[in-house]
N, C-alpha and C positions, 0 to 999 in steps of 0.2 A: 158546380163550385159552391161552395159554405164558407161564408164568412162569417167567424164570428165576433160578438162583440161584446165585450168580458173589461171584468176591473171592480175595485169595490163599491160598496152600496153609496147611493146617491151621487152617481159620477158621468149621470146622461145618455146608460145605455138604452134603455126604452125607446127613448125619444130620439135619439141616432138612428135603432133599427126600423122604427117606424118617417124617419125622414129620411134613409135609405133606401127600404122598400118602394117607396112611391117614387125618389127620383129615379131609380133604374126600374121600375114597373115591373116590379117581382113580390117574392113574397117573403116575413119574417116570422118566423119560426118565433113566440113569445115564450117568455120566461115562466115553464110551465112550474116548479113550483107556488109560485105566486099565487095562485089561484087555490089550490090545496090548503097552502100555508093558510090564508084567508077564514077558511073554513074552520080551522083548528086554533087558530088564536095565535100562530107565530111556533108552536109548537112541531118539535121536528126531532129524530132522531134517523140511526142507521139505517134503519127500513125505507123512511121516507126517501132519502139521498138515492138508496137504491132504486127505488121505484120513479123517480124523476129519472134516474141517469138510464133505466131501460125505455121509459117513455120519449128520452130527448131519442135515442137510439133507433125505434121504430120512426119518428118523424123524417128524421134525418135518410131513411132507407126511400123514402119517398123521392122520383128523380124529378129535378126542376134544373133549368143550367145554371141559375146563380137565387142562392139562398142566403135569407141573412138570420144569425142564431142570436138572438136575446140571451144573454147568460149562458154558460154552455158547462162541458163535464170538467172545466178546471176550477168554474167556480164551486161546483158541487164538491171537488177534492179539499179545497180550501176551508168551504163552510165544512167539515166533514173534521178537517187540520184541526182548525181553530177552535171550532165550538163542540166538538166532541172528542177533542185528543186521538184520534186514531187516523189512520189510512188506509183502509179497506179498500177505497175509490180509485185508490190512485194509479195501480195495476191498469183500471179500467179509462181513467182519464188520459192516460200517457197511450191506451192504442188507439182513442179515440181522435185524440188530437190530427193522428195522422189524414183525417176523413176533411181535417179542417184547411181549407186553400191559406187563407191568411188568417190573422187572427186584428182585431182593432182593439188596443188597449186604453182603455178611458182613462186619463188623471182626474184626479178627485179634486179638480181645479173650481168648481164650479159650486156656489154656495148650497150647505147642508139643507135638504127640503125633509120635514119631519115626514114618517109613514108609517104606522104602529108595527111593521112586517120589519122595518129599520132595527141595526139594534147598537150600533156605536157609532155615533160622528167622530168621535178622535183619535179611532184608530183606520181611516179610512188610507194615509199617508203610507203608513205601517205594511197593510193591506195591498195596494200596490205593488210595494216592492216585492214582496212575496208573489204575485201577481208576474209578477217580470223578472223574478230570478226561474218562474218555472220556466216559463217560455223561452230563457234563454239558456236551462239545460237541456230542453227539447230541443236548441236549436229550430225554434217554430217560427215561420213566417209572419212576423208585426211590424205594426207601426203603433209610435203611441198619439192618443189622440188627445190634445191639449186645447185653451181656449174656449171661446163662449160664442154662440147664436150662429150667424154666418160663416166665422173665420175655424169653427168648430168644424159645422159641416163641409163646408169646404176642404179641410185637412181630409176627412174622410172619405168624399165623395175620391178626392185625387189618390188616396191608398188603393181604393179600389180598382178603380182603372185600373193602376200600376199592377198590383195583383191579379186580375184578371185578363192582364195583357202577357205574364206571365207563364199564369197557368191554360193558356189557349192551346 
């Protein structure tokens, strides 16, 4: 099972997947652009999006009974929307979703933390909703995740179960 955990930038996912993975004692699949990005100065185009969305693709093929995904291929269609005007991804993110048990939607409820990899604090509101109108023309299994520190995870910790008592 793949849970992932998606929504715009600075809204908790990191830190969700990795207080996820430890309380169910599994593993979280990290936000593999990040690391590239790094490298390159935030700098990104088609190629890159592609080569993230074949590498989330190979992880993912990986079997574990319950995985949790840092960022996943709707964000990549997104950043792809937004910051390159096109949809090349999107084909790709729409069959990949299916691979996804539930999905955990972060609100951008949680105050702006600066990261030079960041690139808009004001339109993270904006961002979301886009975020949650795909998932609800997929029809894709969510919850959104709202809230701060305990009552954050909490919400999440409980989607999970629910999802994974689900898809048993």
């Amino acid at each position: 099972m793949i849970i992932a955990i998606t929504g715009p930038e600075s809204s908790g996912k990191t830190t969700l997947a990795i207080e996820l993975s430890k309380h169910f004692e599994t593993v979280y699949i990290p936000e593999l652009a990040r690391f590239d990005l790094q490298e390159k100065d935030g700098n990104y185009g088609l190629a890159e999006l592609k080569s993230y969305a074949e590498e989330m693709k190979n992880l993912l093929a990986t079997p574990s009974p319950l995985r949790f995904l840092d960022s996943d291929f709707l964000t990549l269609q997104i950043w792809e929307e937004v910051k390159l005007g096109s949809s090349h991804l999107r084909a790709i993110a729409e069959k990949a979703h299916q691979e996804i048990t539930h999905y955990l939607l972060c609100k951008p409820d949680l105050p702006w933390t600066y990261d030079p990899l960041r690139e808009d604090e004001f339109s993270r509101e904006q961002l979301f909703k886009q975020y949650e109108a795909v998932l609800k023309s997929w029809k894709a299994s969510y919850t959104i995740i709202d809230g701060d520190g305990p009552e954050r995870s909490a919400k999440a910790v409980q989607a999970v179960l629910k999802a994974t008592k689900k898809g048993s």
